[in-house]
N, C-alpha and C positions, 0 to 999 in steps of 0.2 A: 644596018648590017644584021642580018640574021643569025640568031645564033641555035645550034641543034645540038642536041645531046641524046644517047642512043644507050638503053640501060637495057640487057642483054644476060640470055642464060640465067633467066630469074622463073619463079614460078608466081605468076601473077592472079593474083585473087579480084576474079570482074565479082559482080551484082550477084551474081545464080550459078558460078562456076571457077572452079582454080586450075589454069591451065599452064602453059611453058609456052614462054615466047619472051621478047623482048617489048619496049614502050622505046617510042621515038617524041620526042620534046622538043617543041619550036617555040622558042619567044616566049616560055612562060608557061605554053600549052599543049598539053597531049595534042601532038600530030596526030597518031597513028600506033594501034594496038596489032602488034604480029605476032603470029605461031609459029614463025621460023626464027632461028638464034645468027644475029647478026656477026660477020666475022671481025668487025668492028667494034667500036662501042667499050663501055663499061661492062667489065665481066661480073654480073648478084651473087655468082658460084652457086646457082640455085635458092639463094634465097628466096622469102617472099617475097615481093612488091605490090603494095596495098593504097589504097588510096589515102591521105595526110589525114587525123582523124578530127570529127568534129566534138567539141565539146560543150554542152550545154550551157552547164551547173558546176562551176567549180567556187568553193568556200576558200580556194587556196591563197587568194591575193590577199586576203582580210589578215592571214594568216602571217603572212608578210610584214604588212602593214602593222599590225599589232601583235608583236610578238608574246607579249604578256600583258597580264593585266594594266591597264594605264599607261601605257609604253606606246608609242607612236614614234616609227621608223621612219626616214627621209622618202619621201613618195617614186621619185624615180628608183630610188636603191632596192627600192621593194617591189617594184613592177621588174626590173630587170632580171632580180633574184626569181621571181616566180615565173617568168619570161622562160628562161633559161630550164628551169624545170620542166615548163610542159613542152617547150621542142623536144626536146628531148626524149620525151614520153610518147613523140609521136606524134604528137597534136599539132596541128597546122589551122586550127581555126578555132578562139577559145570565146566564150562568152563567160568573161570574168562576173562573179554575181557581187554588187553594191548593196548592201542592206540598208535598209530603208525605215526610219520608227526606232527612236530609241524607249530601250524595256527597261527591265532590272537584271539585263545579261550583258553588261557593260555595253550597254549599243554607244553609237557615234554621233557625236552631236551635229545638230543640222550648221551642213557645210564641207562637213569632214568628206564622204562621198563625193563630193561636186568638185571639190580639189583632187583625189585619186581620178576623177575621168579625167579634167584638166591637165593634169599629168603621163594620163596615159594617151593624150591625144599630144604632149607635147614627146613623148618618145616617140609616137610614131613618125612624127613629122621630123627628129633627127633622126630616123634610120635608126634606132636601138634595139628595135624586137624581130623577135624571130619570127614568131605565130602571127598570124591575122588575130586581133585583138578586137571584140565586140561588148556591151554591156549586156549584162542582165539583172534588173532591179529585182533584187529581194526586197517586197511590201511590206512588212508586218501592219493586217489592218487594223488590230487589235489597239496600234501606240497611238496615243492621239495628236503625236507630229507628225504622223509618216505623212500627210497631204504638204506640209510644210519641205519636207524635204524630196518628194515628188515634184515639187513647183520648181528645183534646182535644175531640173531635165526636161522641164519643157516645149524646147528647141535644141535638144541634143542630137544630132542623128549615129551616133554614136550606139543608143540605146536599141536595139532587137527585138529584144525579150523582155516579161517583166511576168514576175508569177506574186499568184495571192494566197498571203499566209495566218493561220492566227495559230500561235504556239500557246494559248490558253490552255489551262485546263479543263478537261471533261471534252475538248474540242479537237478534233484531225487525230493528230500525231498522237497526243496524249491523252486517247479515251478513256484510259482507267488510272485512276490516281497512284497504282503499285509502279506505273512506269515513270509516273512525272515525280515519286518523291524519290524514287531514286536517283533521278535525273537532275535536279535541285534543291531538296532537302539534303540526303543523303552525300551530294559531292560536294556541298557549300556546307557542311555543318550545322544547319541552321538550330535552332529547338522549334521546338514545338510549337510554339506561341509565333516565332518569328515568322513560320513558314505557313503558319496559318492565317496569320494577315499579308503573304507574299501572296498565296493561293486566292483570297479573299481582292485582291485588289485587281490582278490579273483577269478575275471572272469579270470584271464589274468592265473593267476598260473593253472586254470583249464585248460586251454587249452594251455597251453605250456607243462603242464605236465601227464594230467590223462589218456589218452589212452596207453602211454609207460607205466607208469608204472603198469598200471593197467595187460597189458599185459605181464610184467616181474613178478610181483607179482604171477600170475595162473598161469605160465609156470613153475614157481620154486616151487610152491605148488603143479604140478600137478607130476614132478619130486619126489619129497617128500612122497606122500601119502596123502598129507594134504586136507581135504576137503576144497574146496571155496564156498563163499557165498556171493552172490550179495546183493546190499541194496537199500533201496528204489528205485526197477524200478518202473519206472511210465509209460513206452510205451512198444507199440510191438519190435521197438527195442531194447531197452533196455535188452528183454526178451531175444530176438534173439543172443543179445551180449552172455549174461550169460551162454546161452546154451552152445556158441562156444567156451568160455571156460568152460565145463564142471564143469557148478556150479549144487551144490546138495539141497541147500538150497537159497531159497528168503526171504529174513529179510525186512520188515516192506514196501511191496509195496504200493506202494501209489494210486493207481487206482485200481477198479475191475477188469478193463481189463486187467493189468498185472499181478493182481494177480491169475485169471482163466487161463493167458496162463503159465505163472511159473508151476500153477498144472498140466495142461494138458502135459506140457514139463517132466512129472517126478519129478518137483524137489518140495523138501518139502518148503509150505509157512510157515510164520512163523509172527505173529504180537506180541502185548504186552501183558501180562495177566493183565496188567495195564488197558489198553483200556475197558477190557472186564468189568471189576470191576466198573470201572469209569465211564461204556457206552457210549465211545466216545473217540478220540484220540486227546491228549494236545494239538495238533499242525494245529489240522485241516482236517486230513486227513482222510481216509475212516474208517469204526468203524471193529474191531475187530469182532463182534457178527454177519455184516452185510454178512461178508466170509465165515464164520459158516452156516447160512441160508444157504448161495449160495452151500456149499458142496466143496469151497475149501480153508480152513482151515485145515494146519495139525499140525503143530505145536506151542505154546506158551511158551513164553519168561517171565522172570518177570521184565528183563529190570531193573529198577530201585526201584522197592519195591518188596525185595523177596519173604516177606507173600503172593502176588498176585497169585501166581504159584500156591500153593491151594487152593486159594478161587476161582481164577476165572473158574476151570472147575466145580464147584460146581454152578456156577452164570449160565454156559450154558448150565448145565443139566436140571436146574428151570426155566428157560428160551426159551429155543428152541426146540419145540416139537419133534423132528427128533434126537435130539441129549440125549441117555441116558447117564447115569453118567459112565458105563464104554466106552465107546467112549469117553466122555471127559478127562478122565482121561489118554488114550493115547497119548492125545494133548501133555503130561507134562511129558511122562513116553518110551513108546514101540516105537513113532513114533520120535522121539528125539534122542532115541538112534542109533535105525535102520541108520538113516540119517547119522549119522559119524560114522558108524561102530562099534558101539559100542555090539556084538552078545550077550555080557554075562550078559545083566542087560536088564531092563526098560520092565519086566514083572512077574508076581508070576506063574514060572514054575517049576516044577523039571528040577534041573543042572543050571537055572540062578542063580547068587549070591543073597544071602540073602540079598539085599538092599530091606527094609522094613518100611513102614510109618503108624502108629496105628492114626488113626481120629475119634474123636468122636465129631458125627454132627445131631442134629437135626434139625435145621432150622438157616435160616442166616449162619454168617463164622464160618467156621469150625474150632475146636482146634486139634492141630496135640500135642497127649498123649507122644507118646513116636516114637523113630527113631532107625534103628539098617542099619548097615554098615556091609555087610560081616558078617552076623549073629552076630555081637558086637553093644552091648547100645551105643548109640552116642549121643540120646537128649531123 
């Protein structure tokens, strides 16, 4: 039996244009996009209707999982808790990020991850999530187990995504040593002595380790299907590397200049919806909004506060003359998906899945009304 649902008197944000009409929903799947207002149906009162958002990169389930230091939460009780967050946010399709390589940042010892997938493959098969729930391995190459705890997913198809990181210093993120001591000397108390042989051992594991493994990491991804994602490059070579392995996504570069050549190379960039929100990045680095100007901004992240994902293309629509609210909206939706192959969602077309997000906004953050998955209520 067929079933149809008819969402009406909405103003609907397509790919390149926000117009008024209603969406007709059969079985799961946009029927059918109309510019006339059904005398039937579900009344939006004008709201938006946007297409379910996609999410990349979210640190949020870790977040769950270990609520403080050394504390480790029940695995389902903590996928459901962060489940429940980001429907609600909007998101209808999340690639939760597993980290990978234990540091001296309370990482997870090998096993820890490959139980939170286990679990999250065992909620989905009871029916407990709202979102479409995907992996994304966070690598650190730098640790010299992350090969060990990569070998956990190597018949996961679970797994999407998988990006390459080294949080060393002098390296990406932390090119100048004023950001990294206040980053972990300064919030860890360390002295001087302590944080000079934290610094000192970190360099060493970087460069003993992060080119191999970085290069076994994308050769097995590239084997796989799995999309790679470089992270904070900061130089042209950096860029040059990324290429050469066949990354499709740039996650949080740290210079303009990397970030224009990441674009120019094809691959989708990507920063915080945090930054955008916040107008400015926690850490130091270059602003979200300032890549948006430039023209190359494709994609946004919520990173660590899901709510951000729609607030912030609503902040660069009000904000950046060049940029209307459906271009911004692709930042979160078409252009996210596009990037890891995702064909069947992350726009309001006939035959994409009814992944659906009712907002109603007049000024300031937006309230996300209601959410549907696969033409079913979720939030």
């Amino acid at each position: 039996m067929k079933t149809e649902t008819v969402l009406t008197n909405a103003r609907l944000v397509l790919k390149d244009q926000v117009i008024s009409g209603a969406v007709v929903v059969r079985d799961g799947v946009i029927a059918e996009i109309s510019e006339s207002h059904s005398g039937g149906g579900l009344d939006m009162e004008g709201d938006y209707l946007m297409p379910g958002l996609v999410e990349l990169h979210t640190d949020h389930l870790e977040a769950h999982y270990s609520p403080r230091p050394g504390v480790r939460w029940n695995a389902i009780s903590a996928i459901q808790s962060h489940d429940a967050q980001i429907a609600s946010s909007g998101i209808t399709t999340v690639f939760d990020c597993l980290r990978l390589g234990s540091d001296e940042d309370d990482g997870f010892k090998v096993g820890e991850m490959r139980a939170i997938a286990d679990a999250l493959e065992a909620a989905r098969s009871e029916n407990r999530l709202r979102a479409d729930h995907l992996i994304h391995l966070r690598c650190e190459v730098s640790a010299a187990d992350v090969l060990d705890h990569f070998a956990d997913f190597r018949t996961d198809g679970q797994v999407r995504l998988a990006s390459l990181m080294d949080h060393a210093p002098g390296q990406r993120q932390f090119q100048t040593m004023e950001q990294y001591t206040l980053y972990y000397k300064t919030k860890r108390g360390l002295s001087d002595e302590a944080f000079a042989h934290f610094v000192a051992r970190r360099q060493d594991a970087s460069a003993r380790y992060s080119d191999e493994h970085r290069k076994a990491i994308a050769n097995a991804c590239a084997e796989r299907g799995i999309t790679v994602a470089s992270h904070d490059d900061a130089t042209l070579d950096h860029v040059a590397e990324a290429a050469g392995f066949g990354v499709r996504l740039a996650e949080f570069p740290t210079s303009v200049e990397a970030a224009r050549a990441s674009h120019d190379a094809g691959m989708s960039v990507l920063m915080g919806a945090p930054n955008v929100v916040r107008g400015g990045s926690h850490s130091g680095n270059i602003a979200a909004a300032d890549l948006a100007r430039k023209g190359v901004l494709d994609v946004l992240s919520s990173d660590y506060v899901p709510f951000s994902l729609i607030h912030a293309p609503f902040v660069l629509a009000d904000e950046i003359e060049d940029i209307d609210l459906a271009s911004a909206i692709r930042l979160v939706t078409a252009t996210p998906a596009e990037t890891v192959g995702l064909d069947d969602r992350g726009s309001l077309e006939a035959g994409k899945r009814a992944d659906i997000v009712r907002v109603h906004r007049k000024t300031g953050v937006p309230v996300v009304r209601s959410v549907w998955r696969q033409g079913e209520r979720v939030a």
